[in-house]
N, C-alpha and C positions, 0 to 999 in steps of 0.2 A: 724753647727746645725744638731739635731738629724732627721735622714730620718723619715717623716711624722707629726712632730711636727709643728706646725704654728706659736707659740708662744715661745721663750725660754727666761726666766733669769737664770743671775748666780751671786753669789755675789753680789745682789742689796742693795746696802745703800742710801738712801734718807731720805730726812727731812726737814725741815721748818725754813730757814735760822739760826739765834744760839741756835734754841729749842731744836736740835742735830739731830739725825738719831731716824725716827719713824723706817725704814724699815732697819735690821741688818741682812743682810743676806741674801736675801730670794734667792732660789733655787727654780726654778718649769718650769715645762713644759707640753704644753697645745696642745693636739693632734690635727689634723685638723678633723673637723667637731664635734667634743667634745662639750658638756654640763656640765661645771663645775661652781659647786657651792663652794663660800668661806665661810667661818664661825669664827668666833671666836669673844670674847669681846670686849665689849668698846675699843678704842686704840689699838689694835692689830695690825693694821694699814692696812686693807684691804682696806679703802677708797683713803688712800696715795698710794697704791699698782696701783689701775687703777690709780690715778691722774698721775704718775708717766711713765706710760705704754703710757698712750695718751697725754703726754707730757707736762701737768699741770704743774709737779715738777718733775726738774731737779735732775736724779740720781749724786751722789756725784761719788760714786763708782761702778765698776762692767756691768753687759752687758743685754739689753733686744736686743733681735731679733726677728723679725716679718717677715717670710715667705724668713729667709735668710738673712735680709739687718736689720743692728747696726741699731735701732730707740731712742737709748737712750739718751736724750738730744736735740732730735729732738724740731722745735715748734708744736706745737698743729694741726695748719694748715696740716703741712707737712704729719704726722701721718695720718691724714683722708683720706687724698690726695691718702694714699698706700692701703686703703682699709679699717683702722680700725677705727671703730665710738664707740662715750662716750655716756651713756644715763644718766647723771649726778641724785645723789640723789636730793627727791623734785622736782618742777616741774621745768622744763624748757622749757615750750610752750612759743609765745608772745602770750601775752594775750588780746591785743587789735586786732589781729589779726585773720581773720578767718580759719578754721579745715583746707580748703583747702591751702589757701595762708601759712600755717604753713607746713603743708607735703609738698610744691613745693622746701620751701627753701632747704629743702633736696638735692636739685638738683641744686645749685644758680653756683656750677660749670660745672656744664653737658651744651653743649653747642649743643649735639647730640638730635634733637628733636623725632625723633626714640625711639630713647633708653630711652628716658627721660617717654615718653609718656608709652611704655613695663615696666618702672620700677613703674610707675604711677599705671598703670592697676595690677599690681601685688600686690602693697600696698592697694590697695580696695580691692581685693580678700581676701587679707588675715585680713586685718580691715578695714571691712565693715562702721566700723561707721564713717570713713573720706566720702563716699559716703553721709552716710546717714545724715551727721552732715556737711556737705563740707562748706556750707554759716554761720553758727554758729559762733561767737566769741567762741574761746578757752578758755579765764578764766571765764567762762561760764558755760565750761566743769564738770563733779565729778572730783575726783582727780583719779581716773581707766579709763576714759575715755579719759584723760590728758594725761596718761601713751602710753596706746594705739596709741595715735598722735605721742607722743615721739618716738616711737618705729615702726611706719609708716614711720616718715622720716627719721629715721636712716638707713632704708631698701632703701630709694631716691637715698642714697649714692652711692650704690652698696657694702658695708664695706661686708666682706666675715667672718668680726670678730666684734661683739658686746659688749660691755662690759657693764654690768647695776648694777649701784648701787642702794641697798636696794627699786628696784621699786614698793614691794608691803606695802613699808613704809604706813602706816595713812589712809589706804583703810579698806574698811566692807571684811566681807569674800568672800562674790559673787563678788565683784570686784578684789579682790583680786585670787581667781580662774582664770578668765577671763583673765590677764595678766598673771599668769604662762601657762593658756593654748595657748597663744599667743607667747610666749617666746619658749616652747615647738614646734610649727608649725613652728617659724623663723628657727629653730633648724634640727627639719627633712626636713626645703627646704634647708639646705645645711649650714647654718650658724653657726659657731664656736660661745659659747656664755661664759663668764667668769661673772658671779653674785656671787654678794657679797647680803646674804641674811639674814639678824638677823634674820628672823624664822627660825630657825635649821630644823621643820623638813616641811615646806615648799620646803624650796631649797632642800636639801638630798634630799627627795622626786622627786622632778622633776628632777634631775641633774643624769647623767650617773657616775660623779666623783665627790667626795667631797673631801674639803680640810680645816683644821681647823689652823687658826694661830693663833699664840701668840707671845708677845713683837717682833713684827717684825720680824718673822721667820715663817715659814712651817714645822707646826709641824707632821702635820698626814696627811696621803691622801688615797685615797682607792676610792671603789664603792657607788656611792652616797646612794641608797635608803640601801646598806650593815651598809654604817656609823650609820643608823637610830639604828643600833642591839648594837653597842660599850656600854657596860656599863657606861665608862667614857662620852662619849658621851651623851649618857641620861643622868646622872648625872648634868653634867654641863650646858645641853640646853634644855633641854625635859622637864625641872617647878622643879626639885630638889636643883638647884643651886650650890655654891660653887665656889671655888678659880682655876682659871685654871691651872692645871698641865699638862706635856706630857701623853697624852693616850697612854692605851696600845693597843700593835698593834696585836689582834686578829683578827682583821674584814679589819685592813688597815697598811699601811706601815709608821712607826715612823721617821721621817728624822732626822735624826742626826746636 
């Protein structure tokens, strides 16, 4: 593993028992303390990508490493247990549950009440509204406020590495804001964070690095708010449309 990478694959093939290999290849490597946004089409298979990382589905072929140690193939459990947490698309609160009893399970294996209680006081600090919503039933919540909880107890964990798929899916604008600025905060207190973002220029925007895939591969990667400038880039995600092709690599680095 490359000195200061957190995250690496290499030849990753995965897929969905005979449906074949969504993921054909994928090469990439995710610095420690990085802000990277994914992007690409329909199917491109960014959502298999985390499923795959946090151990939902089973790589066929090829290597993920996480902080040094093969994860690939791991269970799910196991994965979290090493530091790194899923914040699955849609919601994933219980929803008969309340704000707070939702943030605790975050911690359902910390058995350190210390440490539980420090990880605790940190998650209010940084979203206030498990304070201010604590006794609340969660499907109660907006769907930004939902997010926010999500993302509160993913911090319970201690996970040092995040991964969020499309969490400002089906939100207004202002909630929407609200969870990248929240994403953004997890981010400068120390948190490596891999989002996968259908608002192209959402994520670029917020993101130190952007990466664009297609048919299961990593196709372009560069400076996130730089990607926003790629021609090809606007074209295909910025309201022009169009068939995805390899961009060109004036703004960022084309992977072969």
């Amino acid at each position: 593993m490359s000195s200061g990478n957190v995250l690496e694959m290499r030849q990753l093939f995965a897929g969905y028992g005979s449906g074949g290999d969504i993921l054909r290849g994928v090469d990439l490597q995710i610095e420690e303390g990085d802000f990277m946004c994914l992007i690409g089409p329909n199917g491109a298979g960014k959502s298999t990508l985390l499923r795959t990382i946090s151990g939902l589905v089973k790589p066929r072929q090829g290597s993920i490493q996480f902080r040094g140690q093969e994860i690939g193939g791991l269970r799910p459990d196991r994965v979290f247990r090493l530091g790194l947490a899923h914040v699955p698309q849609g919601r994933s609160t219980f929803p008969d549950m309340s704000v707070w009893e939702n943030v605790l399970m975050g911690a359902y294996t910390l058995h350190d009440r210390r440490i539980r209680q420090e990880r605790l006081e940190q998650a209010c600090a940084m979203f206030p509204i498990v304070e201010r919503q604590r006794n609340k039933v969660a499907g109660l919540l907006s769907g930004g406020e939902q997010k926010q909880v999500e993302m509160a107890r993913a911090t319970m964990t201690g996970a040092r590495m995040i991964l969020l798929d499309e969490p400002t899916l089906g939100l207004e604008p202002r909630a929407s804001r609200t969870v990248v600025e929240k994403m953004q905060e997890l981010n400068a207190s120390g948190v490596t964070i891999l989002l996968v973002e259908q608002n192209a220029r959402t994520g670029l925007a917020a993101s130190r690095t952007g990466c664009v895939m297609e048919l299961g591969r990593i196709k372009l990667q560069g400076h996130g708010p730089t990607l926003l400038q790629d021609p090809e880039v606007k074209r295909l995600y910025l309201g022009q449309g169009g068939t995805m092709t390899a961009p060109r690599p004036p703004t960022g680095q084309v992977v072969a």
